[in-house]
C-alpha positions as CSV (number, residue, x, y, z in Angstrom):
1,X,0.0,0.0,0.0
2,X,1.4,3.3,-1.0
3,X,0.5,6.4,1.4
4,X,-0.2,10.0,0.7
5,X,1.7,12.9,-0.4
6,X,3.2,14.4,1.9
7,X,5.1,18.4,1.9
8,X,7.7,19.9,4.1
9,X,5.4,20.5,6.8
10,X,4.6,16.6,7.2
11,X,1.3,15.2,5.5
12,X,-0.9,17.7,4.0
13,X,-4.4,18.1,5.0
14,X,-5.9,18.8,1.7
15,X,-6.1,15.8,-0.7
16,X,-3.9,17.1,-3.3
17,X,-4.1,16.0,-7.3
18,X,-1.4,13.6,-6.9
19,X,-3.5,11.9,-4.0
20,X,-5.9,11.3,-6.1
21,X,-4.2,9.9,-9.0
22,X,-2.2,7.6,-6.6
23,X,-5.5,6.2,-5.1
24,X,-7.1,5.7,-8.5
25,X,-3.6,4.1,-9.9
26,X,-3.2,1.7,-6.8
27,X,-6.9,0.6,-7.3
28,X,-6.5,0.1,-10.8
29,X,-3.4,-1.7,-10.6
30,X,-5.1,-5.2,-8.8
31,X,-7.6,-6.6,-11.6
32,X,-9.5,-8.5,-8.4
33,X,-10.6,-5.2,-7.2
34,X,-12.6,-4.4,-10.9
35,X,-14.1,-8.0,-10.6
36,X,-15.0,-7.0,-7.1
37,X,-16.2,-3.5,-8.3
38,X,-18.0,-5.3,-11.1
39,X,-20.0,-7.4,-9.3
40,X,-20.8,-5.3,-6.2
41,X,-22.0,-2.6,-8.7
42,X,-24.6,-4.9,-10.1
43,X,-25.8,-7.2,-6.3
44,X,-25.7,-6.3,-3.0
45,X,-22.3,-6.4,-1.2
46,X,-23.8,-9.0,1.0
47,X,-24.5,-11.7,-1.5
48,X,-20.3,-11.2,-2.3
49,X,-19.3,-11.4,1.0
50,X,-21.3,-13.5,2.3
51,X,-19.5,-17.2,3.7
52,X,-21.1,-20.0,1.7
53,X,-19.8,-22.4,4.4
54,X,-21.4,-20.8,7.5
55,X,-24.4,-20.6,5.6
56,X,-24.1,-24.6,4.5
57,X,-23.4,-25.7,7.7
58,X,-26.7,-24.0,9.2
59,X,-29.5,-26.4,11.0
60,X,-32.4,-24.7,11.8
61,X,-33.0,-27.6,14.4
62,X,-33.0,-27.0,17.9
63,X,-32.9,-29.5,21.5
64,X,-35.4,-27.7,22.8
65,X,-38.0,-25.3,20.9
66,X,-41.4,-23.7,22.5
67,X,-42.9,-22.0,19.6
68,X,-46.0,-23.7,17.4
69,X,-47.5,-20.2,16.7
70,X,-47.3,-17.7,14.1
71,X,-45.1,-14.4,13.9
72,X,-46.4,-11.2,14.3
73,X,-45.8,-7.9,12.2
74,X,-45.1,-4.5,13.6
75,X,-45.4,-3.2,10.2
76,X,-42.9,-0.2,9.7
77,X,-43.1,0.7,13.3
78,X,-40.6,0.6,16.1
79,X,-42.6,-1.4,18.6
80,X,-40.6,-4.2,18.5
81,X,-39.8,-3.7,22.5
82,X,-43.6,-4.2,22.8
83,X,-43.9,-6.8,20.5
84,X,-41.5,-9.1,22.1
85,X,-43.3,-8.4,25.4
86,X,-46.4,-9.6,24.4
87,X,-45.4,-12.3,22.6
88,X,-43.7,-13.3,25.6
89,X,-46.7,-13.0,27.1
90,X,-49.1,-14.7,25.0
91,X,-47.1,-17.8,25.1
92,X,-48.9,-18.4,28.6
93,X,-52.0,-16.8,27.8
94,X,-52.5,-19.2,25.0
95,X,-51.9,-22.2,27.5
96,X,-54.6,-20.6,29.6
97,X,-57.7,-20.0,27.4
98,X,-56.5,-23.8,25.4
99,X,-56.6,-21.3,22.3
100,X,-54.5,-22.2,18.8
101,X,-53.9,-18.4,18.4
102,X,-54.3,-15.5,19.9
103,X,-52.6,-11.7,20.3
104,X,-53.1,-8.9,22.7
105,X,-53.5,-5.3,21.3
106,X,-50.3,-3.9,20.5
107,X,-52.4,-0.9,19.4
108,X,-53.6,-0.6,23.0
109,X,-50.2,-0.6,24.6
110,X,-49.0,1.4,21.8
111,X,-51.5,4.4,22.9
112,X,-50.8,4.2,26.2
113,X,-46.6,4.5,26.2
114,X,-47.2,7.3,23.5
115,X,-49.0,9.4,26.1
116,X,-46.8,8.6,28.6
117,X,-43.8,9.4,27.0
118,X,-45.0,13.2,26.0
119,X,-45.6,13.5,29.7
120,X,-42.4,12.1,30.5
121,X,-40.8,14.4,28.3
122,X,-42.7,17.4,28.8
123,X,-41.5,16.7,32.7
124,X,-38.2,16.7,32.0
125,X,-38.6,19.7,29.8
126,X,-39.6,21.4,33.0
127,X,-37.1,20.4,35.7
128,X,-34.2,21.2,33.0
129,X,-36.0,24.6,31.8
130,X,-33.1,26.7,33.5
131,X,-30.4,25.3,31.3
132,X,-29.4,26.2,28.0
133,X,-31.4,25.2,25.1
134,X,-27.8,23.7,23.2
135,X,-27.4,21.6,26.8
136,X,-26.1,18.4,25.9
137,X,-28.7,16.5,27.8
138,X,-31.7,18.7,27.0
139,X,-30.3,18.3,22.9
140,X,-30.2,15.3,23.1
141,X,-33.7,15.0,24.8
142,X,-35.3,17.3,21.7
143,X,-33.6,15.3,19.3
144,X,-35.2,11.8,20.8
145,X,-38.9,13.3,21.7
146,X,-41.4,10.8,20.3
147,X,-39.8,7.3,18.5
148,X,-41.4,4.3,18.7
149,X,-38.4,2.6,21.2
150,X,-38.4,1.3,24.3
151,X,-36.9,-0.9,26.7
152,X,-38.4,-3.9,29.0
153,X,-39.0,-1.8,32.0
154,X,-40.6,0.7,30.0
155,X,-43.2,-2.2,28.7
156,X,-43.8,-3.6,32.4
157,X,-44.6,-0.4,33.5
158,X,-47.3,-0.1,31.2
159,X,-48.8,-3.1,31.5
160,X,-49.0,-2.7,35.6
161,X,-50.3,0.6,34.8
162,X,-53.1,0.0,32.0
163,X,-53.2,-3.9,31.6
164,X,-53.9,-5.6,28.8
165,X,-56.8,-6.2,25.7
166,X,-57.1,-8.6,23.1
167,X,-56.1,-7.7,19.5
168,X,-60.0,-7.5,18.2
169,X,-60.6,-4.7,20.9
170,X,-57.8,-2.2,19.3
171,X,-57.1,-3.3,16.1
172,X,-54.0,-2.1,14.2
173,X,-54.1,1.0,12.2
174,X,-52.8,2.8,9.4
175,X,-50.7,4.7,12.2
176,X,-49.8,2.3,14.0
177,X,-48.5,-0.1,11.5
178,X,-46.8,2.8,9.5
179,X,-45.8,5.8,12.3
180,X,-43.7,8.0,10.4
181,X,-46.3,10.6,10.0
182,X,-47.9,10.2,13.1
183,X,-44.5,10.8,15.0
184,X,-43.7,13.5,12.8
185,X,-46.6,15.5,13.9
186,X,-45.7,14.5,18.0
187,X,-42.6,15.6,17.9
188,X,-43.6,19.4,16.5
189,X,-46.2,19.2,19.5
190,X,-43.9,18.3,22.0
191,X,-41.1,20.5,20.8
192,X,-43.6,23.2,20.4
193,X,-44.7,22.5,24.2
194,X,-40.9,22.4,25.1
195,X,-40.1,25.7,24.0
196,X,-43.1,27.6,25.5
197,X,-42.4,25.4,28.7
198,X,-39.0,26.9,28.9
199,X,-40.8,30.9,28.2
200,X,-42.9,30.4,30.4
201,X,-40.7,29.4,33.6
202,X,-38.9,32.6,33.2
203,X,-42.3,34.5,33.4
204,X,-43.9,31.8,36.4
205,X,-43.9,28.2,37.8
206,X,-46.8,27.7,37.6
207,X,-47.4,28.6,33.4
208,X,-45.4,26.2,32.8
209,X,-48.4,23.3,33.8
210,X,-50.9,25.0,32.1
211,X,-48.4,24.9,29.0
212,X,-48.0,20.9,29.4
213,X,-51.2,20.5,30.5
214,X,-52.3,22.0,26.5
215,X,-49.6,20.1,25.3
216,X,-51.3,16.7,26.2
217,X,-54.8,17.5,25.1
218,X,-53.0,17.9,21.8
219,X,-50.8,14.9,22.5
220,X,-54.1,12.6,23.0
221,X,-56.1,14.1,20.6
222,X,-53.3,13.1,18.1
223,X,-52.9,9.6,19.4
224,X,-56.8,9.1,19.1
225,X,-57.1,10.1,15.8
226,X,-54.5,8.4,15.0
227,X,-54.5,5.3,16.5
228,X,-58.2,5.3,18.2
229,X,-59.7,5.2,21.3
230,X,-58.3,2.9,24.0
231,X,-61.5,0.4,25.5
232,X,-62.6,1.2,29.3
233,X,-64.2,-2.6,29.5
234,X,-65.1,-4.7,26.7
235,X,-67.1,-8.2,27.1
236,X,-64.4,-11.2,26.6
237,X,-65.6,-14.7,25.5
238,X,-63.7,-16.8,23.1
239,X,-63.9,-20.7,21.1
240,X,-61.2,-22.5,22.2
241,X,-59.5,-25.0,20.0
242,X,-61.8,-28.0,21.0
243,X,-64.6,-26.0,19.7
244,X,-65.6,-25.1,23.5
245,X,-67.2,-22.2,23.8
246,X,-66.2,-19.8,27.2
247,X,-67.7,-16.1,28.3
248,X,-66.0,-14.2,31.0
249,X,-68.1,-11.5,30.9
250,X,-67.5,-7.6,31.3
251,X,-63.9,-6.9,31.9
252,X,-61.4,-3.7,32.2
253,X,-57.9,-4.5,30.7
254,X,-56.4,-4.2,33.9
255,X,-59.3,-7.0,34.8
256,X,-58.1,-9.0,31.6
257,X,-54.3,-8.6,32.5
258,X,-55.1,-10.0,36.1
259,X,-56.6,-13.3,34.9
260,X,-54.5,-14.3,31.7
261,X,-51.6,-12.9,31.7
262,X,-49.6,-16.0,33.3
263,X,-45.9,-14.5,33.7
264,X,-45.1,-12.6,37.0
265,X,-44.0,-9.2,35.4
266,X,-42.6,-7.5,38.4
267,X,-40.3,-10.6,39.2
268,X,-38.3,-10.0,36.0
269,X,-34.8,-8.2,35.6
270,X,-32.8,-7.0,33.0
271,X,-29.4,-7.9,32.4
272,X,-26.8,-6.7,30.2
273,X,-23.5,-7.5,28.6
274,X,-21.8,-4.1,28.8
275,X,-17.8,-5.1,28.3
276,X,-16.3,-1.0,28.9
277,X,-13.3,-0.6,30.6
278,X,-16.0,2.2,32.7
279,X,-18.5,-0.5,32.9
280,X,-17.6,-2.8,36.3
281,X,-19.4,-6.1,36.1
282,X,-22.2,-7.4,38.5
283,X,-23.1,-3.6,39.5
284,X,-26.5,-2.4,38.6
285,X,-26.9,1.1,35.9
286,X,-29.5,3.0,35.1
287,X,-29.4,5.9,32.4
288,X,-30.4,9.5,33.4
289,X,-34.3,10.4,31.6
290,X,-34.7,6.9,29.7
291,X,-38.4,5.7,30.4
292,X,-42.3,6.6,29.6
293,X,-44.4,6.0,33.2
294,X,-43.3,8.8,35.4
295,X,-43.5,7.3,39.3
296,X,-42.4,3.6,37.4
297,X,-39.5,2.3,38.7
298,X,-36.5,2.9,36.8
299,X,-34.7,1.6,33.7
300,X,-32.2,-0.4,36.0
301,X,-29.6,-3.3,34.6
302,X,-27.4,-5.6,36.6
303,X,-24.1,-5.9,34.2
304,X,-22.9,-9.5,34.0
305,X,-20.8,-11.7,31.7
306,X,-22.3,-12.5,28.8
307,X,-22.0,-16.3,29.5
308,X,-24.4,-15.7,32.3
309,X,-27.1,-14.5,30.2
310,X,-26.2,-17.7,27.9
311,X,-26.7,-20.3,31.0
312,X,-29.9,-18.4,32.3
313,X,-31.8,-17.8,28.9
314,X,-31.0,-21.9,27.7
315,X,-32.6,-22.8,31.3
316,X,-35.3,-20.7,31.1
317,X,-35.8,-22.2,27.5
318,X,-35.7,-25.5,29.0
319,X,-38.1,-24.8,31.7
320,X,-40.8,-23.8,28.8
321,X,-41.1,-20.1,28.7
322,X,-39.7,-17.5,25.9
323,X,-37.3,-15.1,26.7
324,X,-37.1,-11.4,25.8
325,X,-33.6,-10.0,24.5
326,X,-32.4,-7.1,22.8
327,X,-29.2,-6.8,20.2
328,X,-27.8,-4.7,17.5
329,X,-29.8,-6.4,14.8
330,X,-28.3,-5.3,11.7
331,X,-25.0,-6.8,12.1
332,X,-24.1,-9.8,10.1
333,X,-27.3,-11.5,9.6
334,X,-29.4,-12.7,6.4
335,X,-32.9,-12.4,5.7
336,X,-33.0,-14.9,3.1
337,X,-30.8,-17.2,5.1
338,X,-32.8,-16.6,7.7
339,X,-29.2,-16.6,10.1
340,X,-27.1,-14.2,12.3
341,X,-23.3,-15.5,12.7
342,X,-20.7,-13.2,13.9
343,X,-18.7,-14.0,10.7
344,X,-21.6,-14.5,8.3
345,X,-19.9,-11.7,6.3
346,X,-16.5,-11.4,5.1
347,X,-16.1,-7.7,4.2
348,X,-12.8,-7.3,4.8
349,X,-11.7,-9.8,2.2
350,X,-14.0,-7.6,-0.2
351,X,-12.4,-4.6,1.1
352,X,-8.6,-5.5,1.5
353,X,-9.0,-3.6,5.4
354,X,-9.0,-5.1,8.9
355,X,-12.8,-4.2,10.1
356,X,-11.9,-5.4,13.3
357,X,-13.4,-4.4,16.3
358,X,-14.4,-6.4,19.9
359,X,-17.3,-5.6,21.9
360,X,-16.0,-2.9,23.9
361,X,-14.5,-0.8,21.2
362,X,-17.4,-1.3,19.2
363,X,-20.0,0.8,21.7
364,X,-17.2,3.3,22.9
365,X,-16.9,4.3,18.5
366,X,-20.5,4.3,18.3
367,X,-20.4,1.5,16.0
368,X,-23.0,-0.6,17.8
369,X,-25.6,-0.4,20.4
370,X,-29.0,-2.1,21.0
371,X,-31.3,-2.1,18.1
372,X,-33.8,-4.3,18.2
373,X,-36.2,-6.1,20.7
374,X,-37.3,-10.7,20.1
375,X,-37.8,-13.7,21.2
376,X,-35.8,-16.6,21.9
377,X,-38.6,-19.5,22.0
378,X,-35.6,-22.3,21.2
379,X,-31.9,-23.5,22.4
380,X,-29.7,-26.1,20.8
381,X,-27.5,-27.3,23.6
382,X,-24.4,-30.0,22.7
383,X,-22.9,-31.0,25.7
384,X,-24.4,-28.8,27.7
385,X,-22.9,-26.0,25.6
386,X,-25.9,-23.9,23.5
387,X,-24.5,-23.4,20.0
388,X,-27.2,-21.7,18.7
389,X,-31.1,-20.1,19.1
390,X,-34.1,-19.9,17.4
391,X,-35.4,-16.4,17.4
392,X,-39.0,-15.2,17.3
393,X,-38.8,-12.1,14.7
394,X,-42.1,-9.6,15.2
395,X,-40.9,-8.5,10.9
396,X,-44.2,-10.9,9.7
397,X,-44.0,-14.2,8.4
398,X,-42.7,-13.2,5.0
399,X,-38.9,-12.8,6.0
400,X,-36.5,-15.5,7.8
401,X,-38.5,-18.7,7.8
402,X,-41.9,-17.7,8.2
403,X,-40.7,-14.9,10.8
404,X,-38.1,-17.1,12.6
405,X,-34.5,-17.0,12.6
406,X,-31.5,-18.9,14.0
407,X,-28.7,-17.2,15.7
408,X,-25.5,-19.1,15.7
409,X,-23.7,-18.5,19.7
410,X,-21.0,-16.8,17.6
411,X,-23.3,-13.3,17.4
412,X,-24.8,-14.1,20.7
413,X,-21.2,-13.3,22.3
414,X,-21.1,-10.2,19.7
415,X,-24.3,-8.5,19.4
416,X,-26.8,-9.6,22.1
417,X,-27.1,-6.9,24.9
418,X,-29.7,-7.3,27.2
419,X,-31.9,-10.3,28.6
420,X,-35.4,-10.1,31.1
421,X,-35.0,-12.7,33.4
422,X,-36.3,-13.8,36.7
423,X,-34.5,-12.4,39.8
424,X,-35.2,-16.1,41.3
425,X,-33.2,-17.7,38.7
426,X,-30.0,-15.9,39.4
427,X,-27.4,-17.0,41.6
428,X,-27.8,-15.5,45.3
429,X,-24.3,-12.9,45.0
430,X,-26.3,-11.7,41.6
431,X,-29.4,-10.9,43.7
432,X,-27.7,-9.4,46.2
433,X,-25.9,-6.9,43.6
434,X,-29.8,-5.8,42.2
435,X,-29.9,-4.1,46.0
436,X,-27.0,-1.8,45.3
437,X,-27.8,1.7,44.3
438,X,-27.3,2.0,40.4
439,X,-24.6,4.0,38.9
440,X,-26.2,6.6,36.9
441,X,-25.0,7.1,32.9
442,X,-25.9,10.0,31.0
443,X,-28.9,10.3,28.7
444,X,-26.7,9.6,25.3
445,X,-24.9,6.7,26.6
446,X,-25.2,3.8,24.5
447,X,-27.0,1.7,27.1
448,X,-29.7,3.8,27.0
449,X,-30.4,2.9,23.4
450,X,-34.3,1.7,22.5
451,X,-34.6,-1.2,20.6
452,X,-36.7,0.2,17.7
C-alpha cells in the first residue's frame, strides 16, 4: 500500500491531485478489485461477501423449541420492545384459554406508552427549563422526543399501569403499522410544548403546567385520531381449539391482564453485557431520563458476563417459557438465510481492510448499540454448551422462515445486549448486587439505546 503525499510540513491536509491519482492508480493496478467493483455494482455487497460455508453448515433444528405459533408484524413501526413483550406474554395466555392463536393489542399498549412518554418528556422539559437550550442533555432530549423505542422496563410499566386487551378490541391502524407521519406531527407538538415550557418558567412556575397540560390534550387528541380510542371494558368470550365455547363476561384490561396474563412481570430483571473498561461487572446502571411511566421504577440493569445471560436464557428455554432479549440487529445476519453469525460476512476480504473491532471498542466508537427487541422461544445445547437459538422475529412471516431466525452463539457473544429474566433464577451474589444503588449514565450513553 502506498500512502499520501506528503510536503515539508509533514502530511498535508488537503487531498492534493497527486493523491488522487495515486489512489485511482493503486486501485486500478489489482484486476480483483474491478471483478470485485463489477459485481458489487450490479448485487448487494452482502451476497459477495457473504461465507457460503457458514451458511451450508446452518441447521435450523433446535434441542429444545417452544414455539407452534405464528409471527407477528409490527409493520414499519418501532414497537418491537412491545412486541417481544407480548409475545412473551401470550405464550402463557394461549396455555390458559387452550386457544391455537391469539394476540393482545399492541395498538392498545402502543396508545398508552405514546402518552406517557409526551408526559415524561414534557416533565423533563420542566425540571431542565433553567439550562441552555444547546445543553447536551436537553439536545439530546429534543432530538429523541417521540420514536417508537423502548426498553423492557418501559413495557412492564405499562402493563401494571393499563393492563392488557385482546387484539379485536384495538385493532392495528394505518398509524400504528406505518408511524412515520404520526410521530412527525408528536414531535412538533412536544417540541412546540418544550419551548413555550422553557418561556414560560422565566415569566412563572406555575405557566409552565398549564403549558403541558395544552400540550397533552393535543398529544391525545393526536394519538386518538391516529391510533383510536383505548376500550374502558369490553365483554371477553372466546372458542377455544376443542370448539368449546367460554364467556368471562364484562372486563377492564387491567381486569383482563389479572386473569390471563400468566408471567409474573414485576419478578423480572434486565441484564446486560456491557464489556467498557467504565462498565464494572455485577453492579447495577440506570441511564439519566430513559423511560415513559413517570412514578415507574427505573430503567435499571445488573451488568454481568455474557456467559451468564447464555446459561440463564438456555434454562429458562428449557423450563418452557420465551425469553425477551435485545441486540444490535443489523449486524451480520441474512434475511433470506434466515441466520445471524458473527462471521456471516466477510467484508474485509472484499475490502482488503482489517474491520476489526471487539465488543467494547465497538459501543465506545458508536459503531454498535442495542437495536432491536425478540424472542428466543428455542436452544440447541451439545454437551451442555448452547450453540445456537431460534429467534421469534415480530418482521411478519414473509422474511427469515416464516418470521423465525436462527442465531449461531457466535453473534450471541457479539451483538446480544440485554436479557429479562427472573431475579429467582440468578445466583444468590447476583441478587444481592440488584440491591445496590445503580450507577447513573448519561442520557446519550449507549445503554440507553431503545430497541426500535
Amino acid at each position: 500500500m502506498g500512502c499520501l503525499m506528503a510536503t515539508a510540513e509533514g502530511t498535508a491536509a488537503e487531498l492534493q491531485v497527486g493523491d488522487l491519482e495515486m489512489l485511482r492508480k493503486e486501485f486500478e493496478a489489482d484486476p480483483s478489485l474491478r471483478i470485485l467493483q463489477n459485481a458489487v455494482t450490479r448485487v448487494s455487497v452482502d451476497d459477495v461477501a457473504i461465507d457460503r460455508g457458514i451458511v451450508n453448515e446452518a441447521d435450523h433444528s433446535m434441542s429444545a423449541s417452544l414455539d407452534d405459533w405464528k409471527a407477528t408484524s409490527q409493520g414499519k413501526s418501532g414497537r418491537c420492545w412491545l412486541f417481544a413483550g407480548l409475545n412473551l406474554l401470550r405464550a402463557g395466555t394461549m396455555a390458559k384459554l387452550n386457544a391455537r392463536d391469539f394476540e393482545f393489542s399492541q395498538s392498545y399498549v402502543m396508545f398508552w406508552d405514546k402518552l406517557e412518554r409526551a408526559n415524561y418528556f414534557l416533565e423533563a422539559m420542566i425540571e431542565t427549563a433553567e439550562r441552555d437550550i444547546d445543553d447536551r442533555t436537553v439536545a439530546f432530549l429534543l432530538d429523541s422526543v417521540a420514536n417508537d423505542g423502548g426498553q423492557w422496563n418501559m413495557f412492564v410499566a405499562l402493563v401494571d399501569k393499563y393492563g392488557l386487551v385482546p387484539k379485536a378490541f384495538m385493532p392495528e391502524t394505518q398509524s400504528s403499522s406505518e408511524t412515520a407521519r404520526m410521530n412527525s406531527l408528536l414531535r412538533r407538538v412536544l417540541r412546540k410544548g418544550a419551548l413555550s415550557i422553557r418561556a414560560a418558567t422565566r415569566q412563572h412556575p406555575t405557566a409552565a403546567r398549564e403549558v403541558k397540560a395544552d400540550a397533552l390534550q393535543a398529544v391525545y387528541r393526536i394519538l386518538a385520531i391516529h391510533l383510536g380510542t383505548p376500550p374502558q371494558q369490553f365483554l371477553w368470550q372466546w372458542q377455544d381449539k376443542d370448539r368449546e365455547f367460554h364467556r368471562d363476561g364484562l372486563l377492564s384490561p387491567k381486569d383482563f391482564a389479572t386473569s390471563y396474563v400468566t408471567v409474573p412481570l414485576d419478578d423480572y430483571v434486565c441484564l446486560v453485557h456491557d464489556p467498557r473498561p467504565t462498565s464494572p461487572l455485577n453492579r447495577t446502571y440506570t441511564v439519566e431520563y430513559l423511560g415513559n411511566v413517570v412514578g415507574a421504577p427505573p430503567v435499571t440493569y445488573l451488568n454481568v458476563e455474557v456467559a451468564v445471560m447464555k446459561d440463564l436464557a438456555a434454562r429458562v428455554i428449557e423450563s418452557g417459557e420465551p425469553v425477551w432479549f435485545g441486540c444490535d440487529v443489523g449486524k451480520m445476519m441474512s434475511n433470506d438465510y434466515a441466520l445471524w453469525d458473527a462471521k456471516l460476512f466477510d467484508y474485509e476480504a472484499v475490502y482488503r481492510t482489517s474491520l476489526d473491532l471487539d465488543k467494547s471498542s465497538r459501543l465506545l466508537a458508536h459503531e454498535s448499540q442495542m437495536t432491536h427487541a425478540m424472542l428466543f422461544t428455542g436452544v440447541d445445547r451439545l454437551d451442555g454448551v448452547p450453540r445456537r437459538w431460534r429467534v421469534e422475529n415480530s418482521w411478519g412471516t414473509d422474511r427469515g422462515r416464516e418470521g423465525f431466525y436462527t442465531m449461531n452463539d457466535s453473534w450471541f457473544d457479539e451483538y446480544l445486549f440485554e436479557i429479562a429474566a427472573r431475579r429467582e433464577m440468578l445466583p444468590p451474589e447476583l441478587q444481592a448486587a440488584l440491591e445496590v444503588e445503580p450507577t447513573v449514565l448519561p442520557a446519550w450513553d449507549p445503554m440507553g439505546s431503545l430497541a426500535r
